[in-house]
Structures are given as structure tokens and as C-alpha cells.
C-alpha positions as CSV (number, residue, x, y, z in Angstrom):
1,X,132.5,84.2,54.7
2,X,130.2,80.5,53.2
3,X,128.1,82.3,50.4
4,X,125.4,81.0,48.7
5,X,124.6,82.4,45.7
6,X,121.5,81.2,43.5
7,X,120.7,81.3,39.5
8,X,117.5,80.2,38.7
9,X,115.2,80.5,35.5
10,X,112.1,80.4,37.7
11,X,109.9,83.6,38.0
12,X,110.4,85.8,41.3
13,X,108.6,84.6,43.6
14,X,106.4,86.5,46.5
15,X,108.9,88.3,48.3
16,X,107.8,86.5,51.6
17,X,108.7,83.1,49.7
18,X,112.3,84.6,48.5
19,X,113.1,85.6,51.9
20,X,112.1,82.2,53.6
21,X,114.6,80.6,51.1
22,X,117.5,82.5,52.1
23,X,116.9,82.6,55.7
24,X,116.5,78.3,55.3
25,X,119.7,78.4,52.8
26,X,121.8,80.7,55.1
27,X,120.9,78.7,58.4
28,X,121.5,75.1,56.9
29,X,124.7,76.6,55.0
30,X,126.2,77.9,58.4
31,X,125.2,74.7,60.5
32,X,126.5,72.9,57.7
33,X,129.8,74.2,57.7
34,X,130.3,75.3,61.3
35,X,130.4,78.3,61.1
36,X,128.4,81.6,62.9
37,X,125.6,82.6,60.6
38,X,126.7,86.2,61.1
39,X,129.5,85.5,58.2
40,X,127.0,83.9,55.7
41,X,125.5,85.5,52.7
42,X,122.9,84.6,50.7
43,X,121.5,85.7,46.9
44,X,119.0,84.8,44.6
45,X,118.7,85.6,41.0
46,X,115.2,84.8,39.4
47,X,113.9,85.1,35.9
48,X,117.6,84.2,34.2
49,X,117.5,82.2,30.7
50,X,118.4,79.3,30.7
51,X,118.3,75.5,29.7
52,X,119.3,72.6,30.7
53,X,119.2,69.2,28.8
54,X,118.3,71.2,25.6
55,X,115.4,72.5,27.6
56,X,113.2,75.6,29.4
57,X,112.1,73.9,32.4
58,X,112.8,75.5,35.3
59,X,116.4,75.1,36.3
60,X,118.9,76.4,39.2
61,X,122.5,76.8,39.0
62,X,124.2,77.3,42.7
63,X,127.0,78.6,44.2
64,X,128.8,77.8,47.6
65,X,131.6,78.6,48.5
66,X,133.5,78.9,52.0
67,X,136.9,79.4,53.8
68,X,138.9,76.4,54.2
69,X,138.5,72.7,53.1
70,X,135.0,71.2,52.3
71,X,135.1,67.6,52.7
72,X,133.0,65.3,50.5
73,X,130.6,64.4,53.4
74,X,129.7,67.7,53.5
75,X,129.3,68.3,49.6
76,X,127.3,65.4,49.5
77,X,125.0,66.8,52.4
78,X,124.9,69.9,51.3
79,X,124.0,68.8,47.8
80,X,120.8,66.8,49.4
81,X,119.6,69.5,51.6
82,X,120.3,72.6,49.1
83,X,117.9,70.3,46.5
84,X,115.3,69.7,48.5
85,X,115.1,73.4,49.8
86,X,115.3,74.5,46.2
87,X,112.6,72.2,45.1
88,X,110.3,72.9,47.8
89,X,110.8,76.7,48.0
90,X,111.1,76.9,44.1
91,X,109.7,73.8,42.4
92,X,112.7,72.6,40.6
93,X,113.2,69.4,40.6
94,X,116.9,68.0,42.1
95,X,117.6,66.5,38.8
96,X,117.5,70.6,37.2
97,X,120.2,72.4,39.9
98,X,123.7,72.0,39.3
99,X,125.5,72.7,42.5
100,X,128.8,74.1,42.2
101,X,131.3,73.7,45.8
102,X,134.4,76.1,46.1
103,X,137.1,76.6,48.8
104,X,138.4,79.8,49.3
105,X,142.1,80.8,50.8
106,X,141.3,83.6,53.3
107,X,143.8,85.7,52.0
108,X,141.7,86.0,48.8
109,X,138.3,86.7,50.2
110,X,137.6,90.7,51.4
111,X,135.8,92.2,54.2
112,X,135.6,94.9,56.3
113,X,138.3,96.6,54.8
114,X,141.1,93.9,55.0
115,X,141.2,90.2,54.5
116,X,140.5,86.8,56.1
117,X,144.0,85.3,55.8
């Protein structure tokens, strides 16, 4: 169930550029984490207000979060991968996208009509 869920203040991009972005960020999430790609989901929200450091530049705010226990070597490569994406896909710089990491318990995450723990 690893989502990936992205707020960004940039304009919407081309819709061949948006769906590059979330076919990179769901393939790196799922290698990433080990788990099958067939669980991963993936969002983008464009053209959100927002600032960051008292500013309008363009700006991200992420969300991943996943089933079980992220470690910090993963965070950490995560965090380098997910910015680098973002910039190149987007243009925001790393130093604009706040990356927030959550572990889920399985018993508090729903699909298919029951839960995963």
C-alpha cells in the first residue's frame, strides 16, 4: 500500500510530463521499499498556494507513506531520489520540497474491502 502523494504550487504540467512523474515516482517508491508496484499509488496536486521561506517560488510538499518500518537509510534515499525527480520533472529546486515519511500499521490502512493487518 507505499503512497506517494504530491503538493506542489507549480502550474499543471503537459499531461504527458505529469504521467512520466508518477510512473518514475511509483517505480523508484516500490523498488525503494521492496515492495510489488501493483500496491503503489501515486498523486499529484498542481497549482496549490503556497510559500515557503516567506516566499511564491515554486514549492512541493510530499507524502510517503508505507506498511511497516522505514529505516533511515531508506528516508535518506528516498529523500535524494524523490528531489531530484521532482526537480527535473517539475523544476523545484531540492532546497523547496519538504518530504514527509510515515509508517502505517496494516490494520489501519483499507483495501479491497477489508484491511492489511
Amino acid at each position: 500500500m507505499p503512497l506517494i502523494q504530491v503538493k506542489s504550487s507549480v502550474t499543471a504540467p503537459e499531461k504527458e510530463v505529469v504521467e512520466s512523474l508518477l510512473t518514475t515516482l511509483s517505480a523508484h517508491l516500490a523498488k525503494h521499499l521492496g515492495k510489488p508496484e501493483s500496491y503503489v499509488m501515486t498523486a499529484l496536486e498542481s497549482d496549490v498556494p503556497m510559500t515557503f521561506s516567506g516566499t511564491f517560488d515554486p514549492v512541493c510538499y510530499v507524502e510517503v507513506k508505507s506498511i511497516g518500518n522505514m529505516s533511515a537509510a531508506q528516508t535518506k534515499a528516498m529523500s535524494q531520489d524523490f528531489c531530484r525527480i521532482l526537480n527535473e520533472k517539475l523544476g523545484v529546486p531540492s532546497n523547496r520540497i519538504y518530504i514527509e515519511f510515515a509508517d502505517a500499521k496494516g490494520y489501519m490502512w483499507g483495501w479491497d474491502s477489508r484491511t492489511f493487518g
